[in-house]
N, C-alpha and C positions, 0 to 999 in steps of 0.2 A: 493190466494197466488200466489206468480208470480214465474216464472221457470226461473233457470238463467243456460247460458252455461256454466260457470266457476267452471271446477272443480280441483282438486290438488293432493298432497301428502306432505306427511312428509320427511323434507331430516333432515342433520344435523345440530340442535340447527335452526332450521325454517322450513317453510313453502315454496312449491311451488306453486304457480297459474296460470291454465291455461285456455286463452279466446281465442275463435278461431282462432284470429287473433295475440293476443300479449301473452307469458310469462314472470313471473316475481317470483322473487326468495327472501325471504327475510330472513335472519340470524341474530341471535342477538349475539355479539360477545361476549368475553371473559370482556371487559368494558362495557360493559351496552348497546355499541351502537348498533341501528338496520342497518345493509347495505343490501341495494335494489338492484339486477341484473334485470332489466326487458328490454326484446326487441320483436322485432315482428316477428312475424313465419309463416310460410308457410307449409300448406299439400299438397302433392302427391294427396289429392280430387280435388284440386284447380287447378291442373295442365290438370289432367286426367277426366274430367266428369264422366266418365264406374265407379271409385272409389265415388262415392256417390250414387250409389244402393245399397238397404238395401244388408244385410249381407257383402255382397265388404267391404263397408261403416268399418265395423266391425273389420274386417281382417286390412286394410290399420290402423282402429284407433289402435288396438290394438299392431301392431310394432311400431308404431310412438311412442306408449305413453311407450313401453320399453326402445325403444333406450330415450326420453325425462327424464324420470326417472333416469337412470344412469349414463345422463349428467348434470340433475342437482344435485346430490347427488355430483359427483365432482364438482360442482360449487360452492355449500354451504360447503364444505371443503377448498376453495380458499377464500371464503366471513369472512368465520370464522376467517382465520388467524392465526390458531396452522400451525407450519411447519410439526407436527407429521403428521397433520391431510389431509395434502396437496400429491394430488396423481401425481405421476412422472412414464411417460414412462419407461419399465422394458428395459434390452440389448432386447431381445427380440422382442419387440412392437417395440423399434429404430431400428431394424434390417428391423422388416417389412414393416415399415415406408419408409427406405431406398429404399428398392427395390420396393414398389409398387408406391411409388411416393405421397401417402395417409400423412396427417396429424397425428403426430404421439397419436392427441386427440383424434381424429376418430378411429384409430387404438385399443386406450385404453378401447372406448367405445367396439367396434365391441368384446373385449378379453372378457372385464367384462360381455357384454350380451349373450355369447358362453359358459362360465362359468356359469352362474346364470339360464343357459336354462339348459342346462348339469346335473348341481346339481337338480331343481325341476324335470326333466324327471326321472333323478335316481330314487328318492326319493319318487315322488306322482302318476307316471308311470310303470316303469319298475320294482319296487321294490314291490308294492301293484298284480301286473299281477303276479307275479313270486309265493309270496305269496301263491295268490288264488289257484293256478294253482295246486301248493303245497299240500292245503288244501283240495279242493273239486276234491279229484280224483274219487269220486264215484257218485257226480252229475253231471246230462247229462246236463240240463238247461243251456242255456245260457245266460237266463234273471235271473237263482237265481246264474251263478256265476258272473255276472255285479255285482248285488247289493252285494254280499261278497267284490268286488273288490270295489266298490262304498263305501261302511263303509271302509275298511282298508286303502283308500287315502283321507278318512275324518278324519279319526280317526289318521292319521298319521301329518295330517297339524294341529289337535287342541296340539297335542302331539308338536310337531315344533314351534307352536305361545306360547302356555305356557312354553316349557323350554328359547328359545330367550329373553321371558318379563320377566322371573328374571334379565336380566341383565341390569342394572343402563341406560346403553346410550340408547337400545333400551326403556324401559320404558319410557324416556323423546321424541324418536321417536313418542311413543304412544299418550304422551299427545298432542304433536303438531299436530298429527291427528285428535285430536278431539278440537284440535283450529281450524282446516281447517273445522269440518261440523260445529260447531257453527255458524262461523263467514260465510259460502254459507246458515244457515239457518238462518240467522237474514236479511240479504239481501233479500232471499225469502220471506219472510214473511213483509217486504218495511221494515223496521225499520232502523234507522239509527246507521251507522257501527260504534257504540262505543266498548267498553270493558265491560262497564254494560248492554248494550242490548244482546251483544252475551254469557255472562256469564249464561244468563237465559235458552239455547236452548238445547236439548239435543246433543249429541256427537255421533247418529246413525243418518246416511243418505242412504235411497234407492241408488242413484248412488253412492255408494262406491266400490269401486275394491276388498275388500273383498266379499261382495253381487256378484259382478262380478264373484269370485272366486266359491260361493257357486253352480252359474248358470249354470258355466261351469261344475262343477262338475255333477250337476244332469241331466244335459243335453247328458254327456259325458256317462252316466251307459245308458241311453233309447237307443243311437246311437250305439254303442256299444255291446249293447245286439244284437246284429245281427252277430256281427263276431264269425267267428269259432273259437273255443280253442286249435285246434289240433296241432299247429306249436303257439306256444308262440311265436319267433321270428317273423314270418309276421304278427301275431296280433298286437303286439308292433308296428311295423312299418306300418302299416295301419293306424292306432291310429294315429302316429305322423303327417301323412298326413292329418288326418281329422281333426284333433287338431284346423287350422284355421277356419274349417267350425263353425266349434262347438264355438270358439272363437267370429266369424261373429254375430251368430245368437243368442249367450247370450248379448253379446252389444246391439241385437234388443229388445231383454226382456228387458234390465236396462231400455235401452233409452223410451221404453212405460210405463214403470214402475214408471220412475222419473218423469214424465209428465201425467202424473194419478193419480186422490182423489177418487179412489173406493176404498169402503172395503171389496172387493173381492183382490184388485191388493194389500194393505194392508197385507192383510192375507198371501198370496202367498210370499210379500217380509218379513216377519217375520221371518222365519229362518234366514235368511239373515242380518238382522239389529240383532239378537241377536248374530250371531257370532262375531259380532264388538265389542261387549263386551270386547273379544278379545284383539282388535287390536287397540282401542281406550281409555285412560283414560282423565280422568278430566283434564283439563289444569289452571294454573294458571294467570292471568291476565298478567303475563308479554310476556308469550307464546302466550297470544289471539290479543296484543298489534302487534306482528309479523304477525299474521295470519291475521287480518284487515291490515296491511299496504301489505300486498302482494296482498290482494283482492283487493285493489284500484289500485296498482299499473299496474295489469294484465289489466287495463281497457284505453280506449285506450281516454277517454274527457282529455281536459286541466286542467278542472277544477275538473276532478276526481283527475289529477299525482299531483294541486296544495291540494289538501286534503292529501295526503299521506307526503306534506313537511310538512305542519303545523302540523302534528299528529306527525310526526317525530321531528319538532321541539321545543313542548309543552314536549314533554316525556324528551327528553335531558336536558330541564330545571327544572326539576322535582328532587325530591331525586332520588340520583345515584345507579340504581338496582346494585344488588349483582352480584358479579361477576357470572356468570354460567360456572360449571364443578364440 
């Protein structure tokens, strides 16, 4: 089976895909049509060599692929074409815009990822420490209160993905995530990117960002169990410093994990692929439709982007999908 670098997310009403060198973004609008955003991109690895040392390696991918996430979630809100759905500079962001001389897009990003850092540190950090702290005033261990702190920000992120997936839009989030591992495991596996070859593949993939999620986590209780409990305050804030480290060195796990057929590594990523259960459902052919036209289009041949018009213009001719919403 072949290992490919292209991997993604789920934005709104599509798929994003990302290949080292190009992104590309695909939405299927509110008429049936699919629209393509893809262009080429550049890492802070490229620039800097010192940033492709394992762990570096990690830490640099890991901000790239936040700030890339939350720019293209505003882009497949642009691609979509609801005006509701379309995001606008607050006074605020134009203010800062103003004075720093920054793009006021930039600026939206920089808010939205300050926010979205803010809310998960509350929530799967300081709020699970606080907790324990709470809890276990009578154990000295600092490895059995990791693992109490360790279950309460597990148990608080399955608690967060199951209440979010009652709601209608992220559910459809869901399913387009599990168009994106279809449609990276039919390609791994050489097959050609239709809709009936990816329909067949399962909807868990080892390099998934939830697995990412799980890595960190366990990774986070081992590192951890070393700090002191005495001052909650500098605990926390130790934490958040090593937060990258821990970051760095689970991207080195994924990354040998996804590039590994043992059933030891197998084993090990199990938990992992079962939390995706999660965060991934079944998608339906027209969602997988989007998810292969984003996969070709991330790709950088002539005669991949001319596969992506012909797929794109067989479907247009085709009975007219239902509207989505």
């Amino acid at each position: 089976m072949k290992k490919s670098k292209i991997g993604g997310q789920a934005v709104l009403e599509g798929v994003m895909m990302k290949a080292p060198n190009r992104i590309a973004i695909a939405v299927r609008r509110s008429n049936g049509k699919i629209e393509i955003d893809s262009k080429k991109i550049t890492s802070v690895r490229d620039k800097y060599p010192l940033f492709k040392l394992p762990v570096l390696r990690g830490i640099v991918t890991f901000g790239e692929t936040m700030v890339l996430g939350i720019k293209s979630l505003m882009t497949s809100a642009e691609l979509y074409g609801e005006e509701e759905e379309e995001y606008k500079p607050s006074k605020v962001e134009n203010w800062i815009s103003e004075k720093t001389g920054k793009k006021a897009e930039d600026v939206m990003v920089f808010s939205a990822l300050i926010m979205a850092l803010g809310f998960a540190i509350l929530l799967f950090m300081i709020a699970p420490a606080l907790l324990t702290k709470f809890l276990s005033r009578a154990i000295e261990s600092n490895l059995i209160k990791s693992l109490i702190e360790g279950i309460i920000r597990l148990t608080a992120f399955i608690i967060y993905i199951l209440a979010i997936s009652r709601m209608k839009d992220i559910k459809r989030v869901f399913q387009y995530h599990g168009a994106e591992h279809k449609t990276i495991h039919c390609y791994e596996h050489g097959e050609e990117l239709t809709v009936e070859n990816a329909r067949k593949f399962t909807t868990l993939h080892p390099r998934c960002g939830t697995a990412f999620l799980l890595i960190v986590m366990i990774i986070s209780i081992v590192a951890f169990s070393f700090l002191e409990w005495n001052n909650i305050i500098i605990r926390i804030a130790i934490k958040l410093l090593l937060l990258p480290f821990v970051a760095g060195i689970s991207y080195e796990i994924i990354k040998w994990a996804g590039s590994s057929e043992s059933k030891w590594v197998n084993i090990i990523m199990y938990p992992g692929l079962m939390l995706q259960k999660l965060t991934t459902k079944e998608p339906d052919d027209e969602q997988l439709e989007v998810a292969i036209c984003a996969f070709l289009a991330a790709m950088d041949t002539i005669e991949e982007q001319e596969e992506v018009v012909a797929l794109e213009y067989n479907q247009s001719h085709e009975k007219s999908p239902n509207p989505v919403g």
